[in-house]
N, CA, C and O atoms as a GROMACS GRO file, in nm:
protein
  264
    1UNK      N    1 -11.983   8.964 -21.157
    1UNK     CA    2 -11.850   9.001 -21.110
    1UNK      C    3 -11.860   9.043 -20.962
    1UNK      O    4 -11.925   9.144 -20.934
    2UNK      N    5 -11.807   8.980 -20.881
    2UNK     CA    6 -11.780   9.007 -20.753
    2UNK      C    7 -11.714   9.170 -20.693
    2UNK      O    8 -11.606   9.218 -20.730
    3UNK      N    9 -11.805   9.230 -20.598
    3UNK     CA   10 -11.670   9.358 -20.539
    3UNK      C   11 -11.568   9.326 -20.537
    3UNK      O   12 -11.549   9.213 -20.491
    4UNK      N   13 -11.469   9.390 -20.575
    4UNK     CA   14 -11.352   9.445 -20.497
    4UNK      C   15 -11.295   9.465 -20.357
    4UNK      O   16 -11.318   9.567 -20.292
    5UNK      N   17 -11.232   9.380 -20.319
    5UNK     CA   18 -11.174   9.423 -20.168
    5UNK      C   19 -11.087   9.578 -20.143
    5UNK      O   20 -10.983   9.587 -20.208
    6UNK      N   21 -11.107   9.646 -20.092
    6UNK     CA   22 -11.058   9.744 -20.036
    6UNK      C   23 -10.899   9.705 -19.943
    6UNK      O   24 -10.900   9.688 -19.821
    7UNK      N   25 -10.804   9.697 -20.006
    7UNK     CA   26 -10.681   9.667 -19.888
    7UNK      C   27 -10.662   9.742 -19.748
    7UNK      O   28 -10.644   9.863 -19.728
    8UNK      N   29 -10.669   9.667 -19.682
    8UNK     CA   30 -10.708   9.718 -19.535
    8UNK      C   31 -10.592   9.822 -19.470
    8UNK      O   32 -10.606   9.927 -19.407
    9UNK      N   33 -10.475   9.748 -19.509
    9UNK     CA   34 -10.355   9.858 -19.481
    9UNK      C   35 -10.382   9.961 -19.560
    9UNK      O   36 -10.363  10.062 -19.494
   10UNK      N   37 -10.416   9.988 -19.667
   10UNK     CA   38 -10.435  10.158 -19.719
   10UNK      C   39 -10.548  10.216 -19.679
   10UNK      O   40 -10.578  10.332 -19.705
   11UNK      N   41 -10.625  10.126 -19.604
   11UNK     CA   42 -10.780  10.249 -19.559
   11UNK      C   43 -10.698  10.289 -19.437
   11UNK      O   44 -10.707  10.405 -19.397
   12UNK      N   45 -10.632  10.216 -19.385
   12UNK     CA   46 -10.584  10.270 -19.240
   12UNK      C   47 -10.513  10.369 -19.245
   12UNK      O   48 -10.546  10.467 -19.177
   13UNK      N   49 -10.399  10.375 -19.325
   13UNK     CA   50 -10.310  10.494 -19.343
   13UNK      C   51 -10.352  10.607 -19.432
   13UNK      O   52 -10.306  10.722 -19.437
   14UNK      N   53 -10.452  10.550 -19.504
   14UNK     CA   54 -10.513  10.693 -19.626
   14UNK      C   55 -10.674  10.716 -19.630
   14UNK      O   56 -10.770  10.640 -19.623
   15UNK      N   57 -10.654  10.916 -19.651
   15UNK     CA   58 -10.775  10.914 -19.617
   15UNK      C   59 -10.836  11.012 -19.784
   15UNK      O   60 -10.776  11.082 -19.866
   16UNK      N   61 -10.953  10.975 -19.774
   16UNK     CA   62 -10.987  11.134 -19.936
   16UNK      C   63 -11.052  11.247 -19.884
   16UNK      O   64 -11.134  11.272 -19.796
   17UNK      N   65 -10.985  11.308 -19.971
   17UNK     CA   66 -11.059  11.468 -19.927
   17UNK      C   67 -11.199  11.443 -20.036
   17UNK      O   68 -11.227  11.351 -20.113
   18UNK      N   69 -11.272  11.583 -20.000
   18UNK     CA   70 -11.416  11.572 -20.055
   18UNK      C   71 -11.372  11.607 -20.221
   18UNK      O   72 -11.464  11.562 -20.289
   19UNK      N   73 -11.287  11.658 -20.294
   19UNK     CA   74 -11.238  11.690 -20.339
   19UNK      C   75 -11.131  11.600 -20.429
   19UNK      O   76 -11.066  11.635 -20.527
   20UNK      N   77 -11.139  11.440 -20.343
   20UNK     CA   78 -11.076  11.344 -20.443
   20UNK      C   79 -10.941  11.330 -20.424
   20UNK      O   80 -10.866  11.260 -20.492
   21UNK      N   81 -10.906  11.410 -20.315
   21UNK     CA   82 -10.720  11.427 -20.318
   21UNK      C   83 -10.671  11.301 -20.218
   21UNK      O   84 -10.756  11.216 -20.193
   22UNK      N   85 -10.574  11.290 -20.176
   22UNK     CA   86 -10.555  11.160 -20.074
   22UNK      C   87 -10.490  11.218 -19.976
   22UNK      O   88 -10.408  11.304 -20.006
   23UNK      N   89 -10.504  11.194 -19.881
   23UNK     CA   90 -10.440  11.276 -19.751
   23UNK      C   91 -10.380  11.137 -19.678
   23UNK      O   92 -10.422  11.023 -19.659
   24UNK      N   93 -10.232  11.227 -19.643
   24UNK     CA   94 -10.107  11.080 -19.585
   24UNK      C   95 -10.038  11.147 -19.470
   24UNK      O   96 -10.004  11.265 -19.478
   25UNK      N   97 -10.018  11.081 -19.375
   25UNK     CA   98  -9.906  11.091 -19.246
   25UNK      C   99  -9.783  11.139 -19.341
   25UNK      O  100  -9.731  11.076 -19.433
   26UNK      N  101  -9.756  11.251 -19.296
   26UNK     CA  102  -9.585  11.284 -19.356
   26UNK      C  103  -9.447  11.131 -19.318
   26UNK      O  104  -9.449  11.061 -19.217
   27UNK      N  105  -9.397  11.126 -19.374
   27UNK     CA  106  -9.288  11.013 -19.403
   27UNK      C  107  -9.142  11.056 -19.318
   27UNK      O  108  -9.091  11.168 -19.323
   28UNK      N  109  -9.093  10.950 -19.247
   28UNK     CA  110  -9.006  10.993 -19.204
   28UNK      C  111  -8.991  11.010 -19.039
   28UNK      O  112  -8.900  11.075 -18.988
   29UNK      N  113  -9.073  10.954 -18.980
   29UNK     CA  114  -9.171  11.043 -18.826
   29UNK      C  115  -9.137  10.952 -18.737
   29UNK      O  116  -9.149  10.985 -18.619
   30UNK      N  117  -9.073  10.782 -18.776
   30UNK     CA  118  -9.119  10.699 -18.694
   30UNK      C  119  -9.006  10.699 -18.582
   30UNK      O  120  -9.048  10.687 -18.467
   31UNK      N  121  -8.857  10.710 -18.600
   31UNK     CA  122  -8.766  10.680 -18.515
   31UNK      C  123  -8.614  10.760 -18.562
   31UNK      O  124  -8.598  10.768 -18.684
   32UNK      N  125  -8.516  10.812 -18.484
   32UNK     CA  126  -8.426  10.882 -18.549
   32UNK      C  127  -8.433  11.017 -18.510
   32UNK      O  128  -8.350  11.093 -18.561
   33UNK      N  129  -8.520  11.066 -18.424
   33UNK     CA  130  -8.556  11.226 -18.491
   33UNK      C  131  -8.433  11.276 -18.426
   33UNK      O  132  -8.444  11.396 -18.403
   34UNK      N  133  -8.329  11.231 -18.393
   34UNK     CA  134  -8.178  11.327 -18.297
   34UNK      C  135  -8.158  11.338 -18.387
   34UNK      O  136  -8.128  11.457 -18.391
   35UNK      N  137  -8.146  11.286 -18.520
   35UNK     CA  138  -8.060  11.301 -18.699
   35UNK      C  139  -8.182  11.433 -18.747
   35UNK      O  140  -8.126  11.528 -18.801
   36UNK      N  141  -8.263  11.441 -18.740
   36UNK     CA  142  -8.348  11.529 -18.811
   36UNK      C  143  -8.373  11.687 -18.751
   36UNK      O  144  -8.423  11.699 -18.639
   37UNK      N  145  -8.343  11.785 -18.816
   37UNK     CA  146  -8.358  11.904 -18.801
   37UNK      C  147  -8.458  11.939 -18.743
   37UNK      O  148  -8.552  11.862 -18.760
   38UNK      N  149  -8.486  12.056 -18.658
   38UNK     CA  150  -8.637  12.077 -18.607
   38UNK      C  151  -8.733  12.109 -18.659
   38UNK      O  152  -8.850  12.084 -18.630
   39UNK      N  153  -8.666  12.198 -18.784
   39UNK     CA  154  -8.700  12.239 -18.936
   39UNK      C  155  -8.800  12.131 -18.983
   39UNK      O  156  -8.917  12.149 -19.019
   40UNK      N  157  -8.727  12.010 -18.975
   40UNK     CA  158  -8.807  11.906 -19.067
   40UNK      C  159  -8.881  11.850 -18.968
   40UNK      O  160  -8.993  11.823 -19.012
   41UNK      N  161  -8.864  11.815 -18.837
   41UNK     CA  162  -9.005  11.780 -18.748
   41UNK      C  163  -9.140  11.851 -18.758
   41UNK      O  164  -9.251  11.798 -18.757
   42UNK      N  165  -9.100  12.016 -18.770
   42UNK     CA  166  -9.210  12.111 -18.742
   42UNK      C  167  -9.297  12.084 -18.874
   42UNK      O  168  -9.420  12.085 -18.864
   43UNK      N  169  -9.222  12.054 -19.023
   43UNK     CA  170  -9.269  12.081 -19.114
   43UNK      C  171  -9.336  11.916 -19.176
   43UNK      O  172  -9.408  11.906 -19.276
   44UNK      N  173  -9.303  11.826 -19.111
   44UNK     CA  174  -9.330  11.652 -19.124
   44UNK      C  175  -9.519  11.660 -19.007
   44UNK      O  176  -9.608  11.575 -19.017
   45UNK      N  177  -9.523  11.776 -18.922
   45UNK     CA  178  -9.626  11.792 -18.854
   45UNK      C  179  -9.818  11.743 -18.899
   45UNK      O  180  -9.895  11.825 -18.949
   46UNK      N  181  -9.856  11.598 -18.866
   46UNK     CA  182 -10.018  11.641 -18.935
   46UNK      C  183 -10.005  11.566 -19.042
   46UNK      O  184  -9.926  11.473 -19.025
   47UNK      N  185 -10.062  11.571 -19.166
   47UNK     CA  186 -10.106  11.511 -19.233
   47UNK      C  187 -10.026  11.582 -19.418
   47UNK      O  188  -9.954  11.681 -19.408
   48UNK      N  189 -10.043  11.538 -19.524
   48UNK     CA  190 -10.002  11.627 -19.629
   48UNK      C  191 -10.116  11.568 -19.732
   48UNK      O  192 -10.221  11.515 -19.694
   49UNK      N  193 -10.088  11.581 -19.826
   49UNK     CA  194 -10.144  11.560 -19.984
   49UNK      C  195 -10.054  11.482 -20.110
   49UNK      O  196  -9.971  11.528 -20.188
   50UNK      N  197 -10.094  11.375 -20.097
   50UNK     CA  198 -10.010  11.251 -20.218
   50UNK      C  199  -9.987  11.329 -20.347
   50UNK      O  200 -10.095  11.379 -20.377
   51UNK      N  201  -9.911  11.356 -20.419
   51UNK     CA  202  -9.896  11.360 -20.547
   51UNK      C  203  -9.964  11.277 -20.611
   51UNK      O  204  -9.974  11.158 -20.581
   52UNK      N  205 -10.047  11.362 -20.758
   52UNK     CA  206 -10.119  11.293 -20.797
   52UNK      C  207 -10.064  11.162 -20.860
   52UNK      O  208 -10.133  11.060 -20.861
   53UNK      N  209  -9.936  11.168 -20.913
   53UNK     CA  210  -9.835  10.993 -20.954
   53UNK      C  211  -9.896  10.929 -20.827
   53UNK      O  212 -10.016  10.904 -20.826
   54UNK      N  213  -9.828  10.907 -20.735
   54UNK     CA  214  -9.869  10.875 -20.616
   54UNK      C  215 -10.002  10.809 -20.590
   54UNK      O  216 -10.031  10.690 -20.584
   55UNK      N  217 -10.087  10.938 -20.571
   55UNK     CA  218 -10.227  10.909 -20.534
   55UNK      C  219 -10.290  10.814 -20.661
   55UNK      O  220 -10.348  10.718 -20.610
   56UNK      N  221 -10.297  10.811 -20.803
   56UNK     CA  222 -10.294  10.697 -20.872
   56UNK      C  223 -10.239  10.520 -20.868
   56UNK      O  224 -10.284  10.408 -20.892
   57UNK      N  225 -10.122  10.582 -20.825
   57UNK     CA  226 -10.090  10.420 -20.762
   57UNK      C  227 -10.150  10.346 -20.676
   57UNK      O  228 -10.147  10.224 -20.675
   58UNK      N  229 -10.239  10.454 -20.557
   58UNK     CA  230 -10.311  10.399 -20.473
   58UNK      C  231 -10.445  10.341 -20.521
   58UNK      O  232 -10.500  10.248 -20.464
   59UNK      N  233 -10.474  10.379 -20.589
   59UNK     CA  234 -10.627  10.374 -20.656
   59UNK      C  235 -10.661  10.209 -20.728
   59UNK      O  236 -10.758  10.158 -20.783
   60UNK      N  237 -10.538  10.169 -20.695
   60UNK     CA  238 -10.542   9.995 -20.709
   60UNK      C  239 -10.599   9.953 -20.592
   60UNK      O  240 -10.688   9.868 -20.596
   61UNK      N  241 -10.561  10.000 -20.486
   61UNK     CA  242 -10.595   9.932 -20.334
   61UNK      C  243 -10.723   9.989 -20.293
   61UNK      O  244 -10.780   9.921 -20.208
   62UNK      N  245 -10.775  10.081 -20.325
   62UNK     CA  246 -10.865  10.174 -20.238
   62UNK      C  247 -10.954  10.134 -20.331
   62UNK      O  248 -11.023  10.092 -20.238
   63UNK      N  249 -11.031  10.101 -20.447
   63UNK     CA  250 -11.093  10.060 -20.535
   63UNK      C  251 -11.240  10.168 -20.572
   63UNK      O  252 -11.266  10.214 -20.684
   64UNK      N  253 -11.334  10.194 -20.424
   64UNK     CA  254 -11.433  10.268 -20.388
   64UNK      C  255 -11.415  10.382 -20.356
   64UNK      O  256 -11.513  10.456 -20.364
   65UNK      N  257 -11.268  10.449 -20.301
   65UNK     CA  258 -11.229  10.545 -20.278
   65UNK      C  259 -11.242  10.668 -20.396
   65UNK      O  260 -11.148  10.702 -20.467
   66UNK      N  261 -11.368  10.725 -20.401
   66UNK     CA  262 -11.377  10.814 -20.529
   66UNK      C  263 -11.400  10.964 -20.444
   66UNK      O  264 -11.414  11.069 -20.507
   0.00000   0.00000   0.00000
C-alpha cells in the first residue's frame, strides 16, 4: 500500500500542537474590516484552536499529522 499524500492546502494553513490540537488563522480577517467591530479584530488576532468536530474532519487531509 502506497503513502498517503498530505493535501498541500491544509499543511499550509494548519499547524499541530505537541499535544495533538490543530492550530488555525482566526476566520473572517481577509477583507471588510469597516463592517467589523474592533472588538472582533482585537479578538480574530494570531492564531486559535479547531474544535475537536472540526479538527477530525481535517485528519482526512493531514494523514501523518499525529
Amino acid at each position: 500500500m502506497p503513502k498517503m499524500k498530505t493535501k498541500s492546502s491544509a499543511k499550509k494553513r494548519f499547524k499541530m500542537t505537541a499535544s495533538g490540537k490543530v492550530r488555525a488563522g482566526a476566520a473572517g480577517k481577509r477583507h471588510g474590516m469597516i463592517k467589523r467591530t474592533k472588538k472582533q479584530l482585537r479578538n480574530q488576532r494570531g492564531t486559535m484552536i479547531l474544535a475537536p468536530g472540526d479538527a477530525n474532519l481535517l485528519r482526512v487531509h493531514m494523514p501523518y499529522a499525529r
